[in-house]
C-alpha positions as CSV (number, residue, x, y, z in Angstrom):
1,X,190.8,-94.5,118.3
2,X,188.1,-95.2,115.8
3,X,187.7,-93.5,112.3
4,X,185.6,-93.8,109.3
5,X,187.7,-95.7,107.6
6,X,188.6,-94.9,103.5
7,X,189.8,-98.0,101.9
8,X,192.1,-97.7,98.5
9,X,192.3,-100.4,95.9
10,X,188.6,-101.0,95.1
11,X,188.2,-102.9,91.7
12,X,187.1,-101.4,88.7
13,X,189.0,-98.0,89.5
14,X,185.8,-96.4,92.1
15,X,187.4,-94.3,94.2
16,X,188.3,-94.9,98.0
17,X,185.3,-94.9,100.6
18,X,183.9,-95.8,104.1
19,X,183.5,-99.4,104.8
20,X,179.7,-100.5,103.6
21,X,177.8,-101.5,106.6
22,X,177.1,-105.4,105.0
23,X,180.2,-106.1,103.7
24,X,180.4,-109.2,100.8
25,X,183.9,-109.9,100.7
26,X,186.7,-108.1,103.1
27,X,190.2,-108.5,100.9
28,X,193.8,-107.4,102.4
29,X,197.0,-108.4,102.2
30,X,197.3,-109.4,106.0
31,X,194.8,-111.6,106.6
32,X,195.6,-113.1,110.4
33,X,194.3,-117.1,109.6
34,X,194.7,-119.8,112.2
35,X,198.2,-120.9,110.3
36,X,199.4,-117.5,110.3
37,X,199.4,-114.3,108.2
38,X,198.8,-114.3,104.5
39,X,196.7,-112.3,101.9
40,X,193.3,-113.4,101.5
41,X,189.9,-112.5,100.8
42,X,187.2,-113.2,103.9
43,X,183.6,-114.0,102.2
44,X,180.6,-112.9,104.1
45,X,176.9,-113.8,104.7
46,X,174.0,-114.4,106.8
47,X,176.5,-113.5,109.7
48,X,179.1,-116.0,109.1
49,X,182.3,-116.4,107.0
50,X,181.5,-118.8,104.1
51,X,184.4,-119.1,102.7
52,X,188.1,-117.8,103.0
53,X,190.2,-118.0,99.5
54,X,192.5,-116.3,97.3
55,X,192.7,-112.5,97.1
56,X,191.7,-112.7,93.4
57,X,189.1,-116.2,93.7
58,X,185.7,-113.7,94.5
59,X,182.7,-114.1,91.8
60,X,181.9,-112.1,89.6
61,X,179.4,-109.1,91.0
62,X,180.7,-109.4,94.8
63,X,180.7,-106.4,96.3
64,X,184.5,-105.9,97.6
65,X,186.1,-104.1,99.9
66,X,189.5,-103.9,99.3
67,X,191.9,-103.2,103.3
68,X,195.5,-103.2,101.3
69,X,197.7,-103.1,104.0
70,X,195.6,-102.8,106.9
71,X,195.4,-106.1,108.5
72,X,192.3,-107.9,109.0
73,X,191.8,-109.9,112.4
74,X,189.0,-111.8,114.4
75,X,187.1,-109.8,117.3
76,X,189.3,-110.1,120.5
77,X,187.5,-112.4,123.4
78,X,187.6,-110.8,126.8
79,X,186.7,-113.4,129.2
80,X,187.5,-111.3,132.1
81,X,185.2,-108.0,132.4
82,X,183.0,-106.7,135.4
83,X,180.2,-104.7,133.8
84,X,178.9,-104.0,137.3
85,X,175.0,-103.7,135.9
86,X,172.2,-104.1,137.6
87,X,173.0,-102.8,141.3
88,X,176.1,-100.9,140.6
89,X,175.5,-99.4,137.2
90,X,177.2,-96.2,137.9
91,X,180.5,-98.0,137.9
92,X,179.4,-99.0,134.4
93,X,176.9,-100.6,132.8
94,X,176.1,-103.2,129.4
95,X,175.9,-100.3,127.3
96,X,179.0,-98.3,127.9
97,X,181.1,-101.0,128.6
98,X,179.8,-102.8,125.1
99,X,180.1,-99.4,123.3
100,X,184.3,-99.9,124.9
101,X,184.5,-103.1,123.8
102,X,183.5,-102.7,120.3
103,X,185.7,-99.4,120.2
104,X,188.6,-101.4,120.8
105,X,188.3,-104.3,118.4
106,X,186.3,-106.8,121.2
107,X,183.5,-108.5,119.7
108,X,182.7,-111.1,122.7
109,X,183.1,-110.2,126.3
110,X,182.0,-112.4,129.5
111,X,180.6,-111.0,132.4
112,X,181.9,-111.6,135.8
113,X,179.7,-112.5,138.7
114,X,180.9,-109.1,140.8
115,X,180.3,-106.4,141.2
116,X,176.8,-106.7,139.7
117,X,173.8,-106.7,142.9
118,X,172.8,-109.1,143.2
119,X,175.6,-111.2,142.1
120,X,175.5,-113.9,139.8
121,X,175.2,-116.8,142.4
122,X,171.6,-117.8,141.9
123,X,169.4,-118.7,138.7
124,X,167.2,-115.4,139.3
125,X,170.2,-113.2,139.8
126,X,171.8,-114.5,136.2
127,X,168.0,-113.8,134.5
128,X,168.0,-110.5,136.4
129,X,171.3,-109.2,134.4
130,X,169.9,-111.1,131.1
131,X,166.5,-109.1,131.1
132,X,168.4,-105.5,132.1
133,X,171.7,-106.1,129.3
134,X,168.9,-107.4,126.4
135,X,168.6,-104.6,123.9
136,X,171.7,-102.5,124.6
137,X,174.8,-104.5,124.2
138,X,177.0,-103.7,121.2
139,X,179.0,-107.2,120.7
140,X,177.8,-110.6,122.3
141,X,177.8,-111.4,125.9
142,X,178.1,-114.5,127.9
143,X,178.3,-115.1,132.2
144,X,180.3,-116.7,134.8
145,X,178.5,-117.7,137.7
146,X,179.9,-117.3,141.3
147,X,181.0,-119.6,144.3
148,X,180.3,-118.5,147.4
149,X,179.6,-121.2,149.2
150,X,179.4,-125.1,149.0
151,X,176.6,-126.0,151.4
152,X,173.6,-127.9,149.8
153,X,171.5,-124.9,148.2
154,X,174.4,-123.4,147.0
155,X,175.3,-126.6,144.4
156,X,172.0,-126.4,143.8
157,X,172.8,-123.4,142.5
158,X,175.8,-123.9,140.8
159,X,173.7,-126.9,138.6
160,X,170.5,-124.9,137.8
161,X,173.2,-122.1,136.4
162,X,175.2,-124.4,134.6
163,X,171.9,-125.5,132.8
164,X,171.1,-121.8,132.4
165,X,174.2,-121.9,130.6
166,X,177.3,-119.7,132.3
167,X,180.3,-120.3,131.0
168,X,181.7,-121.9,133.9
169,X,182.1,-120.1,137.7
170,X,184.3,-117.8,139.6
171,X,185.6,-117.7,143.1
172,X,187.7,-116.0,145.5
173,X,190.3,-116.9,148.0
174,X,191.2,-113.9,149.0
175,X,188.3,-111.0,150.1
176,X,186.8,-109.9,146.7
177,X,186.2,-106.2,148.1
178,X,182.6,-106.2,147.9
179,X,180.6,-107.7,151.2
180,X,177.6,-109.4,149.0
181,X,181.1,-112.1,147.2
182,X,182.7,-113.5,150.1
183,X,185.6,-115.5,149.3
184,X,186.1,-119.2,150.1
185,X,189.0,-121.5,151.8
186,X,190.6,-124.2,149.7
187,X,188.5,-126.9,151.8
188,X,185.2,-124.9,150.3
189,X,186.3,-124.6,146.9
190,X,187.1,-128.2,147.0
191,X,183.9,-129.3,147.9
192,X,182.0,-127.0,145.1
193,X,184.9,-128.3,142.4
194,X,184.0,-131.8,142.9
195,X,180.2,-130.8,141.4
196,X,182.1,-128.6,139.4
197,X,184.4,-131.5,138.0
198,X,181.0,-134.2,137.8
199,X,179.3,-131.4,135.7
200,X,182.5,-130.9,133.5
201,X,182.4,-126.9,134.2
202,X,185.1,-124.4,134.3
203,X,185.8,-123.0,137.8
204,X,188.0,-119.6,137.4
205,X,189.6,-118.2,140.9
206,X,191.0,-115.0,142.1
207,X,194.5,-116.7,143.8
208,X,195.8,-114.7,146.4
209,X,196.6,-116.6,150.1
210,X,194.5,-114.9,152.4
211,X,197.0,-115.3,155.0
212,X,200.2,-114.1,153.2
213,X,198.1,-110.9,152.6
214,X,196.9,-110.7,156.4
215,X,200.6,-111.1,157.7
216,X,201.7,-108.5,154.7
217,X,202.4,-105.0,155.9
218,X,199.6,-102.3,155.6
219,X,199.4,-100.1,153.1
220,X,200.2,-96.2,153.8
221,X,197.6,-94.1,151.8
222,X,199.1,-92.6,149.1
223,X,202.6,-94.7,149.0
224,X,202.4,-97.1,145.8
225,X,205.2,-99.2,147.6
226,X,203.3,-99.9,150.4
227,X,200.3,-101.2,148.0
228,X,202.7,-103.4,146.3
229,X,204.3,-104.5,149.4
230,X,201.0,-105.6,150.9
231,X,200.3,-107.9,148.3
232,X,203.6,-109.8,148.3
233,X,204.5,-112.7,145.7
234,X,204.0,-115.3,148.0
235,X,200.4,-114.6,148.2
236,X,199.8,-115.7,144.7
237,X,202.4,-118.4,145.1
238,X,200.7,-120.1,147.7
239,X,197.4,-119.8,146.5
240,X,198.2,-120.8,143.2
241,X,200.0,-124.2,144.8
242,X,196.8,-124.8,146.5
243,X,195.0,-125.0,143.8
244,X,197.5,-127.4,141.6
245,X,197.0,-130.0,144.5
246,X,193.1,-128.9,144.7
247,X,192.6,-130.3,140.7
248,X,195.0,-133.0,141.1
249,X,192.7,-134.0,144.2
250,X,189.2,-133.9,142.3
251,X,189.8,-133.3,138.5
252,X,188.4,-130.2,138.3
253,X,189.0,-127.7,135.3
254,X,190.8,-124.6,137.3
255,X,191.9,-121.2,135.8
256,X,193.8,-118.7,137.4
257,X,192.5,-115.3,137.1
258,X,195.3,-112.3,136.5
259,X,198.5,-113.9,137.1
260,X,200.9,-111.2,137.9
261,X,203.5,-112.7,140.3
262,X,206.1,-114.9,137.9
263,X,207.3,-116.9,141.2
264,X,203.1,-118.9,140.7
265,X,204.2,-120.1,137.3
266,X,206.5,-123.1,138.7
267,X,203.2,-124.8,139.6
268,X,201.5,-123.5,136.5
269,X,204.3,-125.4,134.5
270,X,204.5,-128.5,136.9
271,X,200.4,-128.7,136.5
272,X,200.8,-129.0,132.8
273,X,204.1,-131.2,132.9
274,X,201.2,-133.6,134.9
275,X,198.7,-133.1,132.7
276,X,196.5,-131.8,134.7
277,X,193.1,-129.7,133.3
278,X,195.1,-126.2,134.7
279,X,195.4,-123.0,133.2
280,X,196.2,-119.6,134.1
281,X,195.8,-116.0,132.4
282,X,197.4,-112.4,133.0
283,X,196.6,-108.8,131.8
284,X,197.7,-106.1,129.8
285,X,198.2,-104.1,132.3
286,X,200.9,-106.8,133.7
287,X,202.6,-106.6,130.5
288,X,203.1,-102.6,129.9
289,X,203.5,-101.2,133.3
290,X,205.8,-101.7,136.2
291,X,205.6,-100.7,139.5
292,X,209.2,-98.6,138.9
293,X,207.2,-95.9,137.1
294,X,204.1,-96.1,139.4
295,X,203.6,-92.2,140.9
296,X,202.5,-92.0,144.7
297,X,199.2,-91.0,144.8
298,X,198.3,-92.3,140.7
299,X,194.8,-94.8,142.0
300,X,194.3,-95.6,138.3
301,X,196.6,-98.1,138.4
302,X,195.5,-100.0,141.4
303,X,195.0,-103.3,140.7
304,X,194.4,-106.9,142.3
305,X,197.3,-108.6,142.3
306,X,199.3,-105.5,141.8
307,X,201.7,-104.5,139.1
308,X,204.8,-105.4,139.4
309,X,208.5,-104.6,139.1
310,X,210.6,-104.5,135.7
311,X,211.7,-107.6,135.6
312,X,208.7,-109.3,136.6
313,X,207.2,-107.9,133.2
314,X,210.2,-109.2,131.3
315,X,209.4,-112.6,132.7
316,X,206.0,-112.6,132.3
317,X,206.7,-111.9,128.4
318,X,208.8,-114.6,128.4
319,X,206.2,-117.2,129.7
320,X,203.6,-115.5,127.3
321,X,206.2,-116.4,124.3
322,X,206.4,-120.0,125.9
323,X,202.9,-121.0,125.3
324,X,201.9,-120.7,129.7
325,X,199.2,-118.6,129.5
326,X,195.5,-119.0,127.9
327,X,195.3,-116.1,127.0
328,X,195.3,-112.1,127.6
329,X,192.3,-110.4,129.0
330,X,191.6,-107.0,130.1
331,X,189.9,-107.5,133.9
332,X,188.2,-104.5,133.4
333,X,186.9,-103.5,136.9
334,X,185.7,-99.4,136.5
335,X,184.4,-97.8,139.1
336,X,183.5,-93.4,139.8
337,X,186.0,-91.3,140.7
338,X,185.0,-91.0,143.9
339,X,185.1,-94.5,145.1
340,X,188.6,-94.7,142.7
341,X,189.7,-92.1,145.5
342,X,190.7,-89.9,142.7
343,X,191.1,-86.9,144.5
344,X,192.5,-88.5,147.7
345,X,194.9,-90.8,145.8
346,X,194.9,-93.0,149.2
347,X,195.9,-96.5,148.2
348,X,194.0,-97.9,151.4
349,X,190.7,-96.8,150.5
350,X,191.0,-97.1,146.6
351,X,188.7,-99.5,145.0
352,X,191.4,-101.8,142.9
353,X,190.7,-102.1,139.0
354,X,192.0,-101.3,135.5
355,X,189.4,-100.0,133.6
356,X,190.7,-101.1,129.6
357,X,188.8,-103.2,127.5
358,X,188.8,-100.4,125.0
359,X,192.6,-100.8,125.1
360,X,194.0,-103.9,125.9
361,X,194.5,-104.7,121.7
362,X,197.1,-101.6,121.0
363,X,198.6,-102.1,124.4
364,X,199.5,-105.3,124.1
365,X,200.2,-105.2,120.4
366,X,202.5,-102.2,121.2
367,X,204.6,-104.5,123.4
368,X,204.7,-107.5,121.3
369,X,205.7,-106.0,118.2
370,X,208.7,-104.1,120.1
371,X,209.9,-107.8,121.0
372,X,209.7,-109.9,118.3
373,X,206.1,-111.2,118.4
374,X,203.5,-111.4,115.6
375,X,199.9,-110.0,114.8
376,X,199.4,-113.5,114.8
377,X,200.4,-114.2,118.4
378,X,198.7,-111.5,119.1
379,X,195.8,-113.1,118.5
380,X,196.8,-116.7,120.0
381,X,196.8,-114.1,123.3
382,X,193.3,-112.4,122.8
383,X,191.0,-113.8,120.1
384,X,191.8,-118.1,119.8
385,X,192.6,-118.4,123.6
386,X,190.0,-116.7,125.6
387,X,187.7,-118.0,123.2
388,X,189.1,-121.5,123.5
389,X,189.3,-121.4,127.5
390,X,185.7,-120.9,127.7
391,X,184.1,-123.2,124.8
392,X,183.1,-120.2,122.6
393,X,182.8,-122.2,119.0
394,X,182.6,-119.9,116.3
395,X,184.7,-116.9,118.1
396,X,188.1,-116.0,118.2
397,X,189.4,-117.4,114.8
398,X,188.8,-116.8,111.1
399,X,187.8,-119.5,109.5
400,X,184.7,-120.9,107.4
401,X,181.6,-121.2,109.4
402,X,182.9,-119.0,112.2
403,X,181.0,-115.9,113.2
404,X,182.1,-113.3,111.0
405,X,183.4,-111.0,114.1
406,X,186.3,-108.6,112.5
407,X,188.5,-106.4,113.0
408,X,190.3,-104.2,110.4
409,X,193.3,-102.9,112.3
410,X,196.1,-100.8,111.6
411,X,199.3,-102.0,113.3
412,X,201.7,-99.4,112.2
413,X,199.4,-96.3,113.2
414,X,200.3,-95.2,116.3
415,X,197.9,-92.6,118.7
416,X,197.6,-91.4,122.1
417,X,195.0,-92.3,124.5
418,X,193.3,-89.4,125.3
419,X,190.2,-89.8,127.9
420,X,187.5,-88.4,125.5
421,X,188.2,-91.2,123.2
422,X,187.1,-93.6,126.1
423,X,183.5,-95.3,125.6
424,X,183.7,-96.7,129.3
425,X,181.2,-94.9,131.7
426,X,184.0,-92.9,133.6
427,X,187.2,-91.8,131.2
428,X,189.7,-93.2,133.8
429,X,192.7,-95.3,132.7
430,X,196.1,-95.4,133.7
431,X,196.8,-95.7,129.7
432,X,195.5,-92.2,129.6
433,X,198.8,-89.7,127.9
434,X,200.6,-92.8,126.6
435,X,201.5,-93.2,122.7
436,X,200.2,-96.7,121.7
437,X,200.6,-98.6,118.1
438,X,197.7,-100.4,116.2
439,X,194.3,-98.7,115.4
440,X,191.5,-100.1,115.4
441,X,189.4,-98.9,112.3
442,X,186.4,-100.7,112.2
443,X,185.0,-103.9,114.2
444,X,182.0,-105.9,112.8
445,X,179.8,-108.2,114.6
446,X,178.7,-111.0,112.2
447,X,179.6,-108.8,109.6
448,X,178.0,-105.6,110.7
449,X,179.3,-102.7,111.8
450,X,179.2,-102.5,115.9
451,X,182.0,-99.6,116.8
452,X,180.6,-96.1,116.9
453,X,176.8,-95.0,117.7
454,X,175.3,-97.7,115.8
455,X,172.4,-99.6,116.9
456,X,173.4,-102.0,119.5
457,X,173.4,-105.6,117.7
458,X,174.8,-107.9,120.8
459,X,173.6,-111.5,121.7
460,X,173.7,-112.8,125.0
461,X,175.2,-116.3,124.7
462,X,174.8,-119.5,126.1
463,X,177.6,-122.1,126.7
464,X,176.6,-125.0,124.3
């Protein structure tokens, strides 16, 4: 979905060519600012946008590059991606996930704390992934730390990593499907939110209710129904209650991870209504398929919570348009074929992720544009939220002083995913064969070109 990109319009009548690798001055007439679309020209240096003006206010001797038409965007944030590396790097690893991310327009991912061995639950684990993604990651990289437990050592734990700097920490309430991240109840979640809350840290949480799920019927190999009817509504429901009353209880800053079930976004809304620190997110994947046009047998698009039916999309579009969500993130969770139960397609034994971080931008932006919604919301969804949600200053928006992350994008360009486009370790997708709108042409990381084979450029970050 990448090309080398020919731009028309330069000044001085040169003829059309490939974006310079240092760009000066990016100028189109779809520049997507924090107070909407407009044309503009973006200036450039030392890695940072130093000014954002006029298309026609550049000084004299500025090296332009002129987009025309083709819009100009921040890099998308993805706050929800499992890069698996160390442990379990043939699922995927820093470099081919980055390599994804960067294909598809994402110039800042953070890492979850599964399914990575060890996991992210202890100061030498989080160093451990440091030392092994240093050196090969194409955009910027931050960390969640885990909860696993809430005895002594393991707050301990949760303060030495929030000095370490993680971007806050995840947990389970429901099994995570790896043995080494056991979930916790409510009552131990409580108890690690309250040092959570005193430290003034982000705690992100799978929400399912364990038992909805264990008193849901089984599923039956290859029947997608029987998938979707194992992880019923009410599991996220519940779960998602629990943890309204669990930050009304001790203050804590709670995010729910992949909403999918629109029946948990009553207690999303009454958490804001009370002002509570609450917030949830959902998925692309949540707002292109339903479970209607699932096939028996099709692994690729099992997922935790599940997709759901038609008009559970249309709903979840309708909270997205009403401002409920904090954003749009990919949850890309690859794995191999094998243990995707590719050739099986047994629902039971399938490992459950959506492998898309390379296209969540076209897949969303295909939706939105086909009900109303702007490039600019667009970005509200991926770039300002996600980056917002975890404290990333300097991502997510283009403005002055801002890394200059960017992505030159083509929204009325349309193309189909084809697996040998993929950058992600194993070319599985449940996108694969479908027509998408909006290319991305070229992403820059602090104003250098990070899509295609060049040098990886990535930071690991720190939350400030």
């Amino acid at each position: 979905m990448l090309s080398d990109l020919s731009v028309p319009g330069r000044p001085g009548g040169r003829p059309a060519g490939p974006l310079p690798d240092r760009p000066r001055v990016l100028r189109s007439r779809r520049v997507v600012l924090p107070d909407g679309e407009r044309a503009a020209a973006v200036h450039v240096a030392d890695g940072r946008i130093t000014a954002i003006t006029a298309p026609a206010d550049v000084p004299a001797g500025v090296e332009i590059t002129d987009l025309g038409e083709f819009a100009l965007l921040p890099g998308v944030v993805d706050s929800h991606v499992h890069v698996n590396e160390p442990g379990r790097t043939e699922w995927e690893g820093f470099a081919t996930a980055t390599r994804a991310a960067a294909a598809g327009g994402v110039t800042t991912i953070i890492d979850m704390p599964l399914n990575a061995i060890p996991p992210t639950t202890s100061l030498a684990a989080l160093e451990a992934k440091r030392a092994v993604a240093a050196g090969q990651i194409a955009v910027d990289v931050g960390f969640w730390g885990g909860i696993i437990g809430a005895d002594a050592r393991g707050l301990d734990d949760l303060a030495a990593l929030h000095d370490a700097g993680v971007f806050g920490f995840k947990a389970f309430l429901a099994p995570s499907g790896v043995e080494e991240f056991p979930h916790v109840s409510l009552d131990v979640l409580a108890a690690a939110s309250r040092h959570t809350a005193r430290m003034g840290a982000l705690t992100v949480v799978h929400a399912e209710s364990p038992a909805v799920l264990e008193a849901a019927p089984p599923v039956l190999g290859r029947v997608f129904a029987s998938w979707l009817a194992s992880r019923p509504p009410a599991a996220e429901q519940e779960a998602v209650a629990g943890l309204v009353a669990l930050s009304a209880a001790t203050g804590a800053r709670l995010h729910v991870l992949h909403l999918s079930a629109v029946e948990a976004l009553d207690d999303v809304v009454a958490a804001r209504d009370e002002g509570l620190p609450f917030s949830a997110e959902t998925c692309p994947h949540y707002l292109t398929f339903t479970a209607e046009e699932v096939p028996d047998g099709a692994t690729v698009f099992k997922c935790a919570p599940p997709i759901r039916g038609r008009s559970n999309l249309d709903r979840l579009w309708d909270a997205l348009g009403e401002g409920l969500f904090a954003g749009v993130v990919s949850d890309h969770s690859p794995s191999t074929p094998e243990v995707k139960q590719i050739d099986t397609g047994d629902f039971a034994a399938a490992w459950g992720g959506i492998a898309s971080v390379q296209i969540g931008l076209p897949a969303v932006w295909t939706q939105a544009r086909a009900r109303g919604y702007s490039l600019a919301d667009v970005v509200g969804w991926m770039c300002a939220g996600p980056a917002e949600l975890a404290g990333l200053r300097g991502k997510g928006r283009l403005e002055v002083g801002a890394d200059a992350d960017l992505v030159v994008f083509d929204p009325d360009a349309s193309f189909l995913v084809r697996p040998a486009m993929l950058r992600h370790r194993h070319p599985l997708t449940p996108y694969a064969g479908r027509s998408l709108d909006g290319v991305v042409l070229a992403t820059y990381l602090r104003g250098v070109r990070a899509d295609g084979d060049r040098p990886p450029r990535g930071r690991l970050l720190e939350r400030r």
